[in-house]
C-alpha positions in Angstrom: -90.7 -6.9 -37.3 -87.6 -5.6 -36.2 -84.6 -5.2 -38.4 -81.0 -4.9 -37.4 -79.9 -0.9 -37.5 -76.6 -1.1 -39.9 -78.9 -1.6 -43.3 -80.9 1.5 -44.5 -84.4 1.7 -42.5 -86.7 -0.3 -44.9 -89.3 2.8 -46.1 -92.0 0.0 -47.5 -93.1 -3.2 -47.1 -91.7 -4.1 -50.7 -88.2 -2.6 -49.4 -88.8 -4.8 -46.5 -89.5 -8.2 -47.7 -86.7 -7.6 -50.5 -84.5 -7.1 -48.1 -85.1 -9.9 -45.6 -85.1 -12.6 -49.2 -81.6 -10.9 -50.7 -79.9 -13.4 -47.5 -80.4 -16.8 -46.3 -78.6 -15.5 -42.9 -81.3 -12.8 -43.0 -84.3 -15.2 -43.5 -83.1 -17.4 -41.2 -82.7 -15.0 -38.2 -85.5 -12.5 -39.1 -88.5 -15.0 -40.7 -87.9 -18.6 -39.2 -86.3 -17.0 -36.3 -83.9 -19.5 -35.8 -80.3 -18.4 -37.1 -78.1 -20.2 -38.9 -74.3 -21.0 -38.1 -72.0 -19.6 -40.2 -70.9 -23.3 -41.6 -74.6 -23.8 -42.7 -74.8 -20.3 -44.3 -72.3 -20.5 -46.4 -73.1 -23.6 -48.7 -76.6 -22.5 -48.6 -75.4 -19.4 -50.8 -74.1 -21.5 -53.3 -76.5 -23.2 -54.2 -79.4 -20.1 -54.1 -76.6 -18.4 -56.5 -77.6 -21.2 -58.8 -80.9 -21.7 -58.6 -81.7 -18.2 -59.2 -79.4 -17.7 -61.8 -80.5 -20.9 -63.4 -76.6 -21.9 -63.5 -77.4 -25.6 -63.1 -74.8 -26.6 -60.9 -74.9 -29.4 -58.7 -73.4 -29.4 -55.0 -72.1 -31.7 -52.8 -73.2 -31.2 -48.8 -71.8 -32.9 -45.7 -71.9 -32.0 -42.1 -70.8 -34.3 -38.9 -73.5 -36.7 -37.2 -76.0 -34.3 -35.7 -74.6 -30.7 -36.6 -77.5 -29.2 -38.5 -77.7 -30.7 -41.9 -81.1 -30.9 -42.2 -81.8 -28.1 -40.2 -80.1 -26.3 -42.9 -82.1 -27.6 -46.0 -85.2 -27.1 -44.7 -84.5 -23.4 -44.3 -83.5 -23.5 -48.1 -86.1 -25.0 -48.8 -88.8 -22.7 -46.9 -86.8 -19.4 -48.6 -86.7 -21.0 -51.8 -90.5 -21.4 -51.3 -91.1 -18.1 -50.3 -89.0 -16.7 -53.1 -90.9 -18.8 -55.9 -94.4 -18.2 -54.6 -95.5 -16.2 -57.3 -93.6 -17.4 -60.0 -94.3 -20.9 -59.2 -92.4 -24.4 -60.4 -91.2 -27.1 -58.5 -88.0 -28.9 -56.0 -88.1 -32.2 -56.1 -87.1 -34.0 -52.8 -85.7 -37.4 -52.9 -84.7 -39.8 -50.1 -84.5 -43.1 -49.0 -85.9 -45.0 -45.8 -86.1 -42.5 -43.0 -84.7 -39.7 -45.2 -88.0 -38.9 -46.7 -90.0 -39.1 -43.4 -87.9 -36.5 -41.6 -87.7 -34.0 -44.4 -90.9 -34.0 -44.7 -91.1 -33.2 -40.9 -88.5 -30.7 -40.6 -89.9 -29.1 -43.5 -93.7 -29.1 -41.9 -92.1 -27.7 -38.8 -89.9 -24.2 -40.2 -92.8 -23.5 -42.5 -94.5 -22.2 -39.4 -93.1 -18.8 -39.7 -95.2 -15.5 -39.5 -94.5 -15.2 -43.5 -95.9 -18.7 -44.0 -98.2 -19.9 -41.4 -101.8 -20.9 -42.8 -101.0 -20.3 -46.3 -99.2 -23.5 -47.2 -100.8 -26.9 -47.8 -99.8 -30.3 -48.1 -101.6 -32.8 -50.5 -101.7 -35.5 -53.2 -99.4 -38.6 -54.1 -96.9 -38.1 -54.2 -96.3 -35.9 -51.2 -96.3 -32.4 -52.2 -95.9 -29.0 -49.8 -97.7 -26.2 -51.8 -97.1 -22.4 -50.6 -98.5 -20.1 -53.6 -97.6 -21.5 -56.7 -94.3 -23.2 -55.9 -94.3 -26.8 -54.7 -91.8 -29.2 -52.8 -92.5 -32.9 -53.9 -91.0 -35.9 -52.1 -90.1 -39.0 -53.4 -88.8 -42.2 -52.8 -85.5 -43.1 -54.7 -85.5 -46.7 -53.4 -84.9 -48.5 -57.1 -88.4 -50.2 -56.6 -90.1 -47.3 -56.4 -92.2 -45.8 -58.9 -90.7 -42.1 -59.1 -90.6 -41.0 -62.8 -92.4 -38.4 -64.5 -92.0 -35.3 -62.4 -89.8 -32.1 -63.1 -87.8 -30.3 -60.8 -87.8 -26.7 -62.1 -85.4 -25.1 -59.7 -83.9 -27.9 -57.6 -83.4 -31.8 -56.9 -82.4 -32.6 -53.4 -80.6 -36.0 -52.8 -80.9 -37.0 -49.5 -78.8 -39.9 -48.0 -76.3 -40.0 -50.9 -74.4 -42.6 -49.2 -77.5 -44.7 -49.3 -78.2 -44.6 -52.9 -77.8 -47.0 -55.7 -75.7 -44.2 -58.8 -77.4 -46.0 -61.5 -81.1 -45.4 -60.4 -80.2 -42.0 -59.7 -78.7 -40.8 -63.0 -81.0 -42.8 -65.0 -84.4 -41.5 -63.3 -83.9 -38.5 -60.9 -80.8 -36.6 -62.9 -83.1 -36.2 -65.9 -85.5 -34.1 -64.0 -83.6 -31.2 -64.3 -82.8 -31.0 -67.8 -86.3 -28.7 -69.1 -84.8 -25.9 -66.8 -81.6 -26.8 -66.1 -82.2 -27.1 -62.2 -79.8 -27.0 -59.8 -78.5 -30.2 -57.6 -77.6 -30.6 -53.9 -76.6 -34.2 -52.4 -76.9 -34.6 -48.9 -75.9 -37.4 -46.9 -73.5 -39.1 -44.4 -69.9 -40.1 -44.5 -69.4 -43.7 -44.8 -67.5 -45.8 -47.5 -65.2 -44.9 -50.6 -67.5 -47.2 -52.4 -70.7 -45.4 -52.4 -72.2 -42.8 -54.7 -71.8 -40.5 -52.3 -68.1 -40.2 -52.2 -68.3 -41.2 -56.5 -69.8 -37.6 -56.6 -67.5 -35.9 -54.7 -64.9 -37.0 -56.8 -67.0 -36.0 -59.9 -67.4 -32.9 -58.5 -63.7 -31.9 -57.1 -62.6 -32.7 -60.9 -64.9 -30.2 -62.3 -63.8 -27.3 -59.5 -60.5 -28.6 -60.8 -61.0 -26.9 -64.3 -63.3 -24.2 -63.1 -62.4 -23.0 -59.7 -65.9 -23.2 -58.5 -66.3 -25.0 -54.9 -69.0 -27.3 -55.5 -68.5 -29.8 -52.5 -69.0 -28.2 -48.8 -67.1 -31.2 -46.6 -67.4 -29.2 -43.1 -65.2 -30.7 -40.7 -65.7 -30.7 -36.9 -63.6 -28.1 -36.3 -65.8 -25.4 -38.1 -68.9 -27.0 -36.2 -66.8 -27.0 -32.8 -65.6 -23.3 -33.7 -68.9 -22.0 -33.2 -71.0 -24.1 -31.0 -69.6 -25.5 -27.5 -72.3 -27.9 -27.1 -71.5 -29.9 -30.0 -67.6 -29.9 -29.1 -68.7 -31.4 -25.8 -70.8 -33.7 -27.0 -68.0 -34.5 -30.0 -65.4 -35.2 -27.2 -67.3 -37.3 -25.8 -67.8 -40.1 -28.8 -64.3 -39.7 -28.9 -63.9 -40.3 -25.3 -66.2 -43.5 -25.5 -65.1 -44.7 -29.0 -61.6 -43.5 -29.8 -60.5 -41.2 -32.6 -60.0 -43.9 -35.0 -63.3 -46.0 -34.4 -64.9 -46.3 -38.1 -67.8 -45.1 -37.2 -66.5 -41.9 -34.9 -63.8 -41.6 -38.3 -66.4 -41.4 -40.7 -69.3 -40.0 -39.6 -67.7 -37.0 -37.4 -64.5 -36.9 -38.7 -66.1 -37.0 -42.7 -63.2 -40.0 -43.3 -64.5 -43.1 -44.8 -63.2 -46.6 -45.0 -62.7 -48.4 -47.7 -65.7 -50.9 -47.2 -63.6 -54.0 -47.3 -59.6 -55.0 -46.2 -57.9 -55.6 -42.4 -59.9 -55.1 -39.6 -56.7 -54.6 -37.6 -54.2 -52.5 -39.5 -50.8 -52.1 -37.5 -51.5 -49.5 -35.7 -54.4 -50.9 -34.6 -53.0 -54.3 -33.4 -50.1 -52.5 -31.9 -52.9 -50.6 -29.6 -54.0 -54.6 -28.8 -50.3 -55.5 -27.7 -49.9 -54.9 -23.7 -47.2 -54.3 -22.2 -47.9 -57.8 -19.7 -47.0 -61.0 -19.7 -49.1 -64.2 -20.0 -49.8 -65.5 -16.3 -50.1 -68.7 -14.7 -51.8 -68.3 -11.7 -54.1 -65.9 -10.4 -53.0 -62.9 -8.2 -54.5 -62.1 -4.9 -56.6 -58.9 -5.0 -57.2 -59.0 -8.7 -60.0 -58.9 -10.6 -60.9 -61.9 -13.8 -63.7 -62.5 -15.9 -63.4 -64.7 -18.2 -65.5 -65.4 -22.2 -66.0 -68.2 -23.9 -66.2 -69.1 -27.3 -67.9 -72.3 -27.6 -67.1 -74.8 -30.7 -68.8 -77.8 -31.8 -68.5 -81.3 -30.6 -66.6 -83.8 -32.8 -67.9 -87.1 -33.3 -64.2 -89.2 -32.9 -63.3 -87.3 -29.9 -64.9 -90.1 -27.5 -63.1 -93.0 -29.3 -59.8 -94.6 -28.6 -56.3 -92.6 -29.6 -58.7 -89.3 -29.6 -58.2 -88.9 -33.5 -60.9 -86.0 -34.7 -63.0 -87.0 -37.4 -62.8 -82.9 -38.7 -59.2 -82.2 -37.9 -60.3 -78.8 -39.0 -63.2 -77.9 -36.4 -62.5 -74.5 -34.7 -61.6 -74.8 -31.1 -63.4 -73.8 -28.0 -61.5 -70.9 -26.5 -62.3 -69.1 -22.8 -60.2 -66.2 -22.4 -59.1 -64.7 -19.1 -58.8 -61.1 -18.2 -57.7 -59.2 -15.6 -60.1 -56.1 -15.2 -58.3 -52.8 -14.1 -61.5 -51.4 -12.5 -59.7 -47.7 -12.4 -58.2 -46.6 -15.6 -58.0 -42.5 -16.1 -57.1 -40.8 -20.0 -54.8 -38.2 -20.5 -56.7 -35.5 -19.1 -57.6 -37.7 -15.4 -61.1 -38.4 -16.6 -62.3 -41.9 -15.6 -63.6 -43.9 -19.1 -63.8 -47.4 -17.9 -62.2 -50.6 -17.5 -59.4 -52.1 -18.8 -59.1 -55.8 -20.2 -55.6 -57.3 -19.5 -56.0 -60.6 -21.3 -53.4 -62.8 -19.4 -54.5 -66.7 -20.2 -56.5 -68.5 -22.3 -58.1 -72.3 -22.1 -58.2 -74.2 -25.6 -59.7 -77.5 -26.6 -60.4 -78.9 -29.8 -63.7 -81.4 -30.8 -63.8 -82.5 -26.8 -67.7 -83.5 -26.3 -69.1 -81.5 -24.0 -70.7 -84.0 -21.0 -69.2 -87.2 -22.6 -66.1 -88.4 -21.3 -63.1 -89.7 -23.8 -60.4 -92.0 -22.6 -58.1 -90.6 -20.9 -59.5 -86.9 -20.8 -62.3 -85.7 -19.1 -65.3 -83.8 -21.0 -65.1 -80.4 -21.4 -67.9 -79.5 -18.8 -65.6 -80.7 -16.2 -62.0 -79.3 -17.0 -63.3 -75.9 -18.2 -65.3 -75.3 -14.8 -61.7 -76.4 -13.0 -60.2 -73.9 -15.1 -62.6 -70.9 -14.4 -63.1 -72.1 -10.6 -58.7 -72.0 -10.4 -58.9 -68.4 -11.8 -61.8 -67.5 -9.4 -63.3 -65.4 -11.5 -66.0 -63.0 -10.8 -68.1 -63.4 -14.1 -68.0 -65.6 -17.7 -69.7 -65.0 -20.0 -70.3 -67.7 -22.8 -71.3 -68.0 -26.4 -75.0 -69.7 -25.9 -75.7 -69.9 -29.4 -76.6 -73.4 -30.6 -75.9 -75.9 -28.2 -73.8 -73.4 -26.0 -77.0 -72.7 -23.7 -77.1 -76.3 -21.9 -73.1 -75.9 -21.3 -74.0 -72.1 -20.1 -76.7 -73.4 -17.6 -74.5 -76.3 -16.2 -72.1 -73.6 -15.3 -74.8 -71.7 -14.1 -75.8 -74.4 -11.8 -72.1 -74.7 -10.6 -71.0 -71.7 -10.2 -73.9 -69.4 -9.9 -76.4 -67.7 -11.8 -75.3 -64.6 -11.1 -71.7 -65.4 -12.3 -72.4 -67.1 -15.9 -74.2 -65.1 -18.8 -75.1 -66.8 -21.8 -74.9 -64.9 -24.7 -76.8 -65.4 -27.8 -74.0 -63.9 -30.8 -77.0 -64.9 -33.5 -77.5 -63.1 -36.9 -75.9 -60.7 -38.5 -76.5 -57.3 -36.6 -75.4 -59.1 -33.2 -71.9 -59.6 -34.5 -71.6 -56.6 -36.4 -72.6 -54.3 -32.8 -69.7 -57.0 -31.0 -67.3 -56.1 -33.8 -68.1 -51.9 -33.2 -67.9 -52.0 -29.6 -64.5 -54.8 -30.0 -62.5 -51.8 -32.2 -64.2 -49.1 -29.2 -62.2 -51.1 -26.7 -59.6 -51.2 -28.7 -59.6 -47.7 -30.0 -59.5 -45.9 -26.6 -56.8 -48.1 -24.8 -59.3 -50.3 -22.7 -58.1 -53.8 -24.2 -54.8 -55.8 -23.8 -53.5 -58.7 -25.0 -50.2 -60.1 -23.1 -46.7 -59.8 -24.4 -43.6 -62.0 -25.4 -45.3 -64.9 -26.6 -44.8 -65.0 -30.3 -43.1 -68.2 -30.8 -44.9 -69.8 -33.5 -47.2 -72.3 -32.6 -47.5 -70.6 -28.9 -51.0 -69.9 -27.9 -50.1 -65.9 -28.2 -48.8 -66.4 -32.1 -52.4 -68.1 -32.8 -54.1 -64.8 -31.7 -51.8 -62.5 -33.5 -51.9 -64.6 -37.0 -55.8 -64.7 -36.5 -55.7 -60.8 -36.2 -53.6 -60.3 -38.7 -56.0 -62.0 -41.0 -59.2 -60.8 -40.0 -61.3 -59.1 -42.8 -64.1 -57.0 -42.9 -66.5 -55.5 -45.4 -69.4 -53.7 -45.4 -72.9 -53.4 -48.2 -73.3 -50.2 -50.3 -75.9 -48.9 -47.5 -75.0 -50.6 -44.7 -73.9 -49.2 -41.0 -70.6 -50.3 -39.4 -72.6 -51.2 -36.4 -75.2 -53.0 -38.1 -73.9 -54.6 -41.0 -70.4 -55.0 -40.4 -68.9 -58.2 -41.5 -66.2 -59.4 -40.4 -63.5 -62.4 -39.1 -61.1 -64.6 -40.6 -61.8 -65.9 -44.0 -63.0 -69.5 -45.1 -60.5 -71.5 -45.8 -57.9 -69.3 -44.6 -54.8 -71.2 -43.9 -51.3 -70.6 -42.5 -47.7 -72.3 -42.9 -46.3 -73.9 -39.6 -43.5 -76.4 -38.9 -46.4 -79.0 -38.9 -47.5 -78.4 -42.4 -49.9 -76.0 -43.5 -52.8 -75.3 -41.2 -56.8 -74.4 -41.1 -56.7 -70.8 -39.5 -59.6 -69.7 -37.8 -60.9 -66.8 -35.6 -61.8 -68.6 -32.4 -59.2 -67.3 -30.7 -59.9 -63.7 -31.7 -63.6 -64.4 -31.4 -63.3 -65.5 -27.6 -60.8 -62.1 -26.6 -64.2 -60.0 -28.7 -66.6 -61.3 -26.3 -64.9 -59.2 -23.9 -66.4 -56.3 -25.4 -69.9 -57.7 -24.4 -69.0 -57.8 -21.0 -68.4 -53.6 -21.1 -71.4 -53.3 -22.5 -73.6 -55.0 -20.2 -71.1 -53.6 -16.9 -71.9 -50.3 -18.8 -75.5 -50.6 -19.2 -75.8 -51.8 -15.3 -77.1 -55.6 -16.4 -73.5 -56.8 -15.2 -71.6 -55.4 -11.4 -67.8 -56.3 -11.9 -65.7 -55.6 -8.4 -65.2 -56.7 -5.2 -66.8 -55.6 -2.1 -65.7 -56.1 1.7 -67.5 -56.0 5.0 -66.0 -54.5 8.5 -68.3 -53.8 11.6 -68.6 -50.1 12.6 -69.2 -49.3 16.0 -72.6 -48.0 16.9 -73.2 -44.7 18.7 -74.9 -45.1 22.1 -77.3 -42.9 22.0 -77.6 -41.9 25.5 -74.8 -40.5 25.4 
């Protein structure tokens, strides 16, 4: 094995190993062969300093998405392995869901060193990764599980923090280190300020407070940029695609978490909604529209004489219009997709769909008018419930390849519309016209909806998953008619839009125009 030449030249094998175990850097390079960053090396000594001194401190670990987290506990715990052979005792691993599968992996795979190879075994329930007579045991810290009863001797490892219920934790895991005072490291992702993960960073900053020792390692992206190009690429990127601001780019990159419940569009958000356009009233020649639909029930009085609803309060059905600016460049003349210029919008109220009313045609009719006057190269409607029949008369009408029914059912479907709605948003890529804020206009109706659409999010849930969000029940608002029902049809309908990107994105949908001309053929004997 070859050593770097500034050290003394190692005169035994003693000398040797001693050296190569006295740094984690050292290990890392020279055993597992796969050297650390200087950002994963760092928070690493820490916690060794306290394991081997038996100091009993308890650290706080966080990395961006995807920047060697993991990577970086496995290689503590292979040295701390290697370290402990002889003197034996035990880390306990816990995790949640995935988290215990892919330690267990990442573990299997750095204990292949030439120090380790063949002389460590894996047995028993729970899992347990043996090398001499030191152990690594993983165990589930789901509350259901059974998980009492063991002891870590030198350290308990908390994987996905974030993900982990505070009450289960101090009540069965924390205990485990009391016979030898072990050490504690927290791992996990960014994500709310409700969760125990960001609980224990507080817990933790107020102790450095009184003691002045760093016990929570929060490394930005900028240290992970600073030393590895790849990842700063592949950062800009999600930023490119998402926006800066995008909760899940925010938290999970940018290690700042939301609040897990309030506005889904501060100010500054809305303010990136607001174009700079005004509402239209025809179509333009040479410009692109698709159009969504958000679909609302029928009412039951809408077919009788004088039209009087029998649920003055049903949400309306609401197609939007956009304009689609098919070449939109950023700041630095890099090409990231449409833009959504919403410019009109369609409403009706309780209409039945195929069943005339007097004196107003069913909806069918006047909404294919509508989208056949805007000519517009693609709608795409909300087919949930009795949506699909209205989707495939459309269909029928105006051409399978120009209507998509979409299916917004269940609770991850709307969640992954509201992420990629704020990507739109958050990168400049949608519009809402301008100057019509007269109350009671169809532009104040959007703007009160957005001002009251909430959002909140479970203990352990993903933005893009579990989100939750739109206006409340029973929300209402104060007009010169009275007080009103305020719903998020409106909003709902402009949302869509965001499914449309996705599937142009993906290549299930082609938005543009195309033309024809006739080239002249070459005569080829000439």
């Amino acid at each position: 094995m070859a050593f770097p030449s500034d050290p003394p030249a190692p005169t035994t094998t003693h000398y040797a190993a001693g050296y190569v175990l006295d740094d984690i850097e050292r290990f890392s390079r020279l055993v597992i062969g796969l050297p650390l960053y200087e950002y994963q090396v760092e928070p690493l000594r820490a916690v060794i300093d306290s394991v081997l001194h038996r100091r009993g401190r308890e650290f706080l670990l966080v990395f961006p998405r995807q920047s060697g987290k993991n990577e970086a506990v496995a290689h503590l715990l292979v040295y701390l392995l290697a370290v402990m052979q002889r003197r034996g005792g035990q880390i306990v691993y816990g995790a949640v869901g995935d988290g215990l599968g892919r330690g267990m992996r990442r573990l299997e795979e750095r204990l292949e060193t030439p120090w380790t190879s063949g002389r460590w075994r894996r047995g028993g329930r729970p899992t347990r990764y043996r090398l001499g007579a030191a152990s690594v045991v993983f165990l589930s810290s789901h509350p259901q599980a059974a998980s009492r009863g063991e002891t870590a001797d030198h350290l308990l490892v908390i994987d996905e923090a974030q993900d982990q219920d505070a009450a289960h934790i101090e009540a069965v895991f924390t205990p485990m280190r009391a016979a030898h005072n072990a050490t504690a490291l927290y791992l996990g992702t960014v994500r709310l300020t409700t969760d125990f993960l960001w609980a224990k960073k507080a817990e933790l900053e107020s102790l450095t407070a009184v003691d002045g020792v760093r016990r929570v390692f929060l490394v930005g992206p900028e240290a992970v940029t600073a030393e590895n190009a790849d990842y700063a690429a592949f950062l800009a990127e999600q930023v490119r695609r998402h926006g800066r601001h995008h909760p899940i780019v925010a938290a999970e990159y940018f290690l700042e978490p939301a609040d897990g419940a309030g506005g889904l569009f501060p100010p500054w958000r809305a303010a990136l909604m607001r174009g700079r356009h005004t509402r239209l009233a025809t179509p333009r020649p040479d410009e692109l529209y698709v159009a969504t639909v958000d679909l609302a029930g029928q009412d039951e009085g809408a077919t009788e004489a004088g039209g009087r609803l029998r649920n003055p309060g049903r949400d309306y059905t609401v197609a939007t219009i956009f304009r689609v600016e098919t070449e939109f460049l950023d700041r630095n003349s890099v090409s990231t997709g449409p833009v959504y210029e919403a410019v009109d919008v369609f409403v009706d109220q309780g209409s039945r769909h195929f069943q005339d009313a007097p004196g107003r045609a069913r909806l069918a009719d006047r909404l294919l008018a509508y989208l056949r006057r805007w000519n517009v190269a693609h709608t795409l409607l909300d087919a949930s419930g009795v949506g699909q029949g209205l989707a495939d008369w459309l269909g029928d009408r105006l051409g399978r390849d120009h209507v998509t029914g979409y299916v917004l059912g269940g609770q991850s479907a709307k969640a992954r519309l509201g992420s990629d709605f704020l990507a739109l948003i958050d990168t400049g890529r949608f519009r809402y016209w301008d100057g019509d804020d007269e109350p009671l206009h169809d532009g104040w109706w959007f703007w009160q909806q957005v001002a009251a659409c909430a959002y909140s999010l479970p203990g352990a849930g993903r933005f893009d998953r579990d989100l939750r969000w739109g206006v409340p029940a029973g929300a209402r608002v104060a007009t010169a008619r009275g007080v009103e029902c305020l719903h998020d049809d409106r909003l709902l309908s402009a949302a869509l839009v965001a499914e449309v990107e996705a599937r142009r994105a993906r290549g299930a949908l082609l938005l543009g125009r195309s033309t024809s001309r006739v080239v002249a053929g070459r005569d080829p004997l000439l």
